[in-house]
TORVEXNU-348840 format. One record per residue (C-alpha): residue number from 1; x, z, y. Coordinates in steps of 0.2 Angstrom, whole numbers, plus 2048, in hexadecimal, padded with zeros to 3 digits. Layout:
N
+------+------+-----+-------+
: zaro : east :  up : north :
+------+------+-----+-------+
:  NUM :    X :   Z :     Y :
...
+------+------+-----+-------+
END
This chain:
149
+------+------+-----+-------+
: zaro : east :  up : north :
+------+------+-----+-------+
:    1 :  797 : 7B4 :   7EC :
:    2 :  791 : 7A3 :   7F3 :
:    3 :  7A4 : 7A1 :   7FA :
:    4 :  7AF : 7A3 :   80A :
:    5 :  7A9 : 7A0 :   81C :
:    6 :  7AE : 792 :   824 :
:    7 :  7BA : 78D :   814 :
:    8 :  7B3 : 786 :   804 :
:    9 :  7C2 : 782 :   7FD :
:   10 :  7C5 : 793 :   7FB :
:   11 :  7B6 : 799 :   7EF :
:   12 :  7BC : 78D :   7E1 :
:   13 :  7CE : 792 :   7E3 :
:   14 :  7C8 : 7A7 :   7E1 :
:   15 :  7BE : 7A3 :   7D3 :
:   16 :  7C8 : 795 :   7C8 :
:   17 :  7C9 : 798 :   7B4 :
:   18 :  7BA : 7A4 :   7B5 :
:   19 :  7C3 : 7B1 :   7BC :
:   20 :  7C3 : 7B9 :   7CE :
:   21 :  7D1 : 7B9 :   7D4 :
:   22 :  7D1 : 7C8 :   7E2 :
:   23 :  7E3 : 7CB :   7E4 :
:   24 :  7E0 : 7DD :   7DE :
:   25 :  7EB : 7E5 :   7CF :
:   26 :  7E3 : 7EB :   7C3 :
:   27 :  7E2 : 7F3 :   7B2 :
:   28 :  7D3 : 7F1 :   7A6 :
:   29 :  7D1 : 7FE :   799 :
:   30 :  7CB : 7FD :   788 :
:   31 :  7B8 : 804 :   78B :
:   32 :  7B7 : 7F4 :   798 :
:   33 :  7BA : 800 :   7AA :
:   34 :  7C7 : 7F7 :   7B6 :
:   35 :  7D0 : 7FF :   7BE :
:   36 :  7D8 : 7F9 :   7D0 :
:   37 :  7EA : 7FE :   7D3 :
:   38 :  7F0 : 7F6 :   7E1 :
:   39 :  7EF : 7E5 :   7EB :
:   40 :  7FA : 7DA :   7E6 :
:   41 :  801 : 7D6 :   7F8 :
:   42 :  803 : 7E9 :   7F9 :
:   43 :  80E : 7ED :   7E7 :
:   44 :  81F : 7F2 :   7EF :
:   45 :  82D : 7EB :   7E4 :
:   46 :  83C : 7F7 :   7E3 :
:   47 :  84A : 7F1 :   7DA :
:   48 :  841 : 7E7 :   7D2 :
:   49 :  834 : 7F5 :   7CC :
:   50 :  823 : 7F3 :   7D3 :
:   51 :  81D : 801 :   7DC :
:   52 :  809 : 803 :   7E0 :
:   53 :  808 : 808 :   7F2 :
:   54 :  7F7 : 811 :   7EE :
:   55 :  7FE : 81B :   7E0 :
:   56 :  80A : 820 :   7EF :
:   57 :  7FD : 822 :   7FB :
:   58 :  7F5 : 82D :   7EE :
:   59 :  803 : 839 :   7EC :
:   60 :  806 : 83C :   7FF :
:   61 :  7F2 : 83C :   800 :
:   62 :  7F4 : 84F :   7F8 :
:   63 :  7FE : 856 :   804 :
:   64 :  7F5 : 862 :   80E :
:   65 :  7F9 : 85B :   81F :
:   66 :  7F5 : 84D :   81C :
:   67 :  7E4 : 844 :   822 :
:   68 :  7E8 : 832 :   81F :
:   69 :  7F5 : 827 :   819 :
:   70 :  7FC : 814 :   815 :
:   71 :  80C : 810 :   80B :
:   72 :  812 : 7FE :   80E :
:   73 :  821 : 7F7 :   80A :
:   74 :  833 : 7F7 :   815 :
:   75 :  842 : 7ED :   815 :
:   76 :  84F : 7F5 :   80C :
:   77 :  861 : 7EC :   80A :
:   78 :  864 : 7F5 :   7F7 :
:   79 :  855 : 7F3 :   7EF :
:   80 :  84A : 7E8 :   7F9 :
:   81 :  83D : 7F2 :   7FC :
:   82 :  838 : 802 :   7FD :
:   83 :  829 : 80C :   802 :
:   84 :  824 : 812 :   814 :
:   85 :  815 : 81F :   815 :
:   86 :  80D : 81F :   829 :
:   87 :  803 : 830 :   828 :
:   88 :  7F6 : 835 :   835 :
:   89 :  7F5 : 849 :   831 :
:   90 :  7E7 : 854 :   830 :
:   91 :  7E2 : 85E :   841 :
:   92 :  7EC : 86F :   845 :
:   93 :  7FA : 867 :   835 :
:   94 :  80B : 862 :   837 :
:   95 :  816 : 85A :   829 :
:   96 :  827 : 853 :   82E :
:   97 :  82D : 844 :   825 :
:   98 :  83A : 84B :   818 :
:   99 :  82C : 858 :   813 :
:  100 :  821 : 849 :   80E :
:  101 :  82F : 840 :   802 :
:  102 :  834 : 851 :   7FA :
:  103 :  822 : 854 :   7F8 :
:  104 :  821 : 844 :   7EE :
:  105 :  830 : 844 :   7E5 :
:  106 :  82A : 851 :   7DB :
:  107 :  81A : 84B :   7D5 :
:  108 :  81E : 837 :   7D4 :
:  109 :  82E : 830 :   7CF :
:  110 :  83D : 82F :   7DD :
:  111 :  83E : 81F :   7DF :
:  112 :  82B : 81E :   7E2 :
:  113 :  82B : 82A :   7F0 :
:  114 :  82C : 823 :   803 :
:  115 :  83E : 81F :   809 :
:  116 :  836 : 824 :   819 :
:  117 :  824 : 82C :   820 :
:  118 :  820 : 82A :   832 :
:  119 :  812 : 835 :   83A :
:  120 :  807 : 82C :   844 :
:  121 :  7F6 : 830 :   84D :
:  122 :  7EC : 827 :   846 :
:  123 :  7EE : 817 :   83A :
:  124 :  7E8 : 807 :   841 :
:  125 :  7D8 : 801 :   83A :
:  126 :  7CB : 7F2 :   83A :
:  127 :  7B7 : 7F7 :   843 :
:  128 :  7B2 : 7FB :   834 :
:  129 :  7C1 : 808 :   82F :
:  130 :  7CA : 7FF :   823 :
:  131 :  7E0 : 803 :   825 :
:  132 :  7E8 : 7F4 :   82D :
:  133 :  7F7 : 7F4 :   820 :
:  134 :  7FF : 7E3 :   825 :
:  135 :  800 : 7EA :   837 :
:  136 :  808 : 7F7 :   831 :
:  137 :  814 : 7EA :   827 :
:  138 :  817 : 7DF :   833 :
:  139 :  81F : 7E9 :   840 :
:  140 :  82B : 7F0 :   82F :
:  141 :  830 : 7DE :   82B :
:  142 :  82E : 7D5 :   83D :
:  143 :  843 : 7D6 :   83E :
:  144 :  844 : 7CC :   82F :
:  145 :  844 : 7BB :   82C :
:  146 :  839 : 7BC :   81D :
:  147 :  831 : 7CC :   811 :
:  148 :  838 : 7CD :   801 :
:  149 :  82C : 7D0 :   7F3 :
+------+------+-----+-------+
END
């Protein structure tokens, strides 16, 4: 990468010690493979446990009525956070929102699963069909004076 447009400071700063820093979790396994987790803005911290929104979003990915989802985190006065799931179903499906966090629950650990699940059209997304995640996020924290985590 030659560097950032319109912001040169910003190359040096992404790349300093030899390493690129992307802002993506990852885990690299013996044989070399990396593997990425989760975004670092998008790790959901609950209680203190970090919780990978797409490991969530993976889950509620297999239910059958579901065609597309994004899991973000929500305000939550015990443990800080916790995680939200916005869903946009499949055509001719229907899943209601408690269906959705007893579907998780028993395949990822409770506290893991969405607090809450709301069922939307269609998620909002960039011209090029990428999930706009902090849109999602803002509206969840915008009664708050700041986001925890």
């Amino acid at each position: 990468m030659k560097g950032y447009l319109d912001d040169s400071e910003a190359a040096p700063r992404a790349f300093q010690g030899g390493w690129c820093h992307s802002g993506d979790v990852v885990a690299w396994h013996p044989d070399g493979y990396i593997e990425i987790r989760d975004r670092s803005k998008d790790v959901i911290i609950s209680g203190g446990e970090p919780i990978s929104s797409i490991a969530v979003e993976q889950t509620v990915d297999q239910h059958p009525a579901v065609l597309e989802v994004a899991v973000v985190a929500i305000p939550d006065d015990k443990w800080g956070e916790r995680p939200k799931a916005f869903v946009a179903p499949r055509p001719g499906q229907t899943a209601t929102e408690q269906e959705i966090i007893r579907f998780c629950k028993s395949r990822i650990a409770r506290f893991k699963a969405p607090a809450a699940v709301e069922i939307l059209d269609q998620l909002p997304k960039t011209s090029t069909g990428k999930v706009q995640k902090f849109l999602l996020r803002e509206r969840e924290w915008a009664a708050h004076d700041k986001r925890v985590g």
